[in-house]
C-alpha positions in Angstrom: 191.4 113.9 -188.1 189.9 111.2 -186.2 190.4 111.2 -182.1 193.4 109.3 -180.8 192.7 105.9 -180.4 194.6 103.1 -178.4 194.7 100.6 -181.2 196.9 97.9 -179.7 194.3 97.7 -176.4 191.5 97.8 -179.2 193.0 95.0 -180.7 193.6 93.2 -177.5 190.3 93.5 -176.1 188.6 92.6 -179.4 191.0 89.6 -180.0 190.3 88.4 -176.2 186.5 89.2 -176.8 184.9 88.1 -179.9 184.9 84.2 -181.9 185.4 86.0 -185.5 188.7 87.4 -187.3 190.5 90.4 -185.9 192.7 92.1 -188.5 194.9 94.8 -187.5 198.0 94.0 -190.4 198.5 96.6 -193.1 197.4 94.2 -195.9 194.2 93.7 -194.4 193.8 97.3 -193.8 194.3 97.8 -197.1 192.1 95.7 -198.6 189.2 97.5 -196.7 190.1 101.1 -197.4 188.3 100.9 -200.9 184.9 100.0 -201.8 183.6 100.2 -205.7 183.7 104.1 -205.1 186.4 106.3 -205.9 187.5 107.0 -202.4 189.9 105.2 -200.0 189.8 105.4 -196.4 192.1 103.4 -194.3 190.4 101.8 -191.5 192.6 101.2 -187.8 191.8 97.7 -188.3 189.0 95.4 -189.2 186.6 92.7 -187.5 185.1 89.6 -189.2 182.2 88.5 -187.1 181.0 85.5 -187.0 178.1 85.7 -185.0 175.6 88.3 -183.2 177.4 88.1 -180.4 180.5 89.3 -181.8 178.6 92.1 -183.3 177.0 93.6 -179.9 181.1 92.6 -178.3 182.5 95.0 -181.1 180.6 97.8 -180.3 181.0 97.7 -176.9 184.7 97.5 -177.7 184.8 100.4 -180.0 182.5 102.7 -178.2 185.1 101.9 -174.9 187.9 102.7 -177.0 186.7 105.7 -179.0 186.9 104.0 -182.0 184.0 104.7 -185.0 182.6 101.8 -186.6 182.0 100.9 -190.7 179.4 98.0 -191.3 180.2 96.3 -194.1 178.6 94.1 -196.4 180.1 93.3 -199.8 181.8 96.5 -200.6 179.8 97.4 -203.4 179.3 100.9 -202.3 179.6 103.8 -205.4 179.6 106.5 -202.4 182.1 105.1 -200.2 179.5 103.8 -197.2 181.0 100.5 -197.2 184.9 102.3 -195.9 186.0 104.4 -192.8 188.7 106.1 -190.6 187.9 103.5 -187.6 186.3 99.7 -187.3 185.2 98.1 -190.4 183.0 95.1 -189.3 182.4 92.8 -192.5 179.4 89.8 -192.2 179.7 89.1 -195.6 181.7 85.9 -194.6 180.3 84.6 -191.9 176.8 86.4 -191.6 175.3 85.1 -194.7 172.9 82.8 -194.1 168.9 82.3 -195.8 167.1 81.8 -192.3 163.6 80.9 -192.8 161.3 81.3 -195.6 157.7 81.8 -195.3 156.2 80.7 -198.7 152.3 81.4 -197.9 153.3 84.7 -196.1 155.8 85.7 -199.0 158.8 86.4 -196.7 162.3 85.1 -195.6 164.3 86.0 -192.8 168.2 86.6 -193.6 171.4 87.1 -192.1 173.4 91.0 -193.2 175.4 89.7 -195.2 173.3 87.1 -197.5 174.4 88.5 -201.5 171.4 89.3 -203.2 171.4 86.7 -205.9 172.0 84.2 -203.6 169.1 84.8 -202.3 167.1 85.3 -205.0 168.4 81.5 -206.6 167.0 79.9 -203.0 163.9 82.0 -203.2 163.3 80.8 -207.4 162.2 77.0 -206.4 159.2 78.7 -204.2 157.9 81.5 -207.2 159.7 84.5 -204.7 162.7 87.1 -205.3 163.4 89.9 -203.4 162.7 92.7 -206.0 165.4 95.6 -205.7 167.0 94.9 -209.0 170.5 96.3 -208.5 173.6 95.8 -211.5 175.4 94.6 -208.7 173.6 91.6 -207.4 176.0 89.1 -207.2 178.3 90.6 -204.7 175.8 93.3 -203.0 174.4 92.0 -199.6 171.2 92.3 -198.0 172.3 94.1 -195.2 174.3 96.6 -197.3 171.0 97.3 -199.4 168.7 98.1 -196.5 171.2 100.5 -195.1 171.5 102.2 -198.4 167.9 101.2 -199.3 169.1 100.0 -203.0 166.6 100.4 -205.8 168.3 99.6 -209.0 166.9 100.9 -212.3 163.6 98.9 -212.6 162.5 100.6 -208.7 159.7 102.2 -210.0 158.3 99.3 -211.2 160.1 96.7 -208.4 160.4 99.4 -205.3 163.6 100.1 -203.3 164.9 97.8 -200.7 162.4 99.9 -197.7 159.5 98.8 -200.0 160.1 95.0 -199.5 162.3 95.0 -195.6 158.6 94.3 -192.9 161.0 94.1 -189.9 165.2 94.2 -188.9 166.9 93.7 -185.9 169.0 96.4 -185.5 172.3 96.9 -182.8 172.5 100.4 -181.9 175.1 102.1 -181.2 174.8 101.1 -177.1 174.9 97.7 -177.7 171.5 97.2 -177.6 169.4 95.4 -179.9 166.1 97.0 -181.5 163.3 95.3 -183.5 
């Protein structure tokens, strides 16, 4: 059983804190306590951030309050990483964007949440893809692949996700940011 959390000042602070959607109602809860695994897990309540900022706000939140944290991508998860007892924190919505793309150096910066084949159809006009080949590339995300590092069934010809990610900018669990 999880610890006791104070999920009305979570919401509070949360709602006060952060730009993005702050869903604490049992039908969003519901929707977020299954993934394409077998398992459900309700979650206290869930968080759609709009920006980094509201990322780095969230876990400073959650970590005052207790409260464990879920990243979540697009759900696509057959061993229940995308769901969890706490926070789920979703950038598939808003945290999808195609950054940059460096066509002589053969790389693109991405948002989390960026679906794979969307990607891969901006990439196409410049002779790039980003090679996991995963059966669920039209709802898996970026961010969701690296922190599974997805390979799909051609990976030993294409590589996993690690064998094509050169850098990320990771929040850790202090609210800090790492490169």
């Amino acid at each position: 059983m999880p610890p006791a959390v104070d999920v009305d000042a979570l919401r509070r602070e949360l709602e006060a804190g952060i730009e993005g959607e702050v869903r604490f109602d049992d039908v969003s809860r519901a929707l977020y306590s299954t993934d394409a695994s077998v398992y459900q897990i309700r979650p206290r309540g869930v968080v759609v951030a709009r920006s980094r900022d509201d990322l780095v706000r969230v876990v400073h939140a959650s970590r005052r309050h207790g409260c464990s944290i879920t990243m979540r991508g697009g759900g696509t998860s057959q061993a229940g990483q995308a769901i969890g007892a706490g926070l789920v924190v979703d950038t598939s919505k808003y945290l999808n964007r195609l950054i940059e793309v460096n066509v002589a150096e053969r790389w693109a910066r991405v948002e989390p949440g960026i679906v794979l084949d969307d990607l891969n159809v901006a990439l196409a006009g410049h002779g790039l893809r980003f090679a996991p080949d995963i059966s669920t590339a039209s709802r898996a995300t970026v961010g969701g692949m690296m922190a599974n590092n997805s390979a799909g069934a051609r990976s030993v010809l294409y590589g996993k996700t690690i064998d094509h990610v050169l850098e990320q900018h990771v929040l850790l669990s202090d609210g800090a940011i790492a490169w």
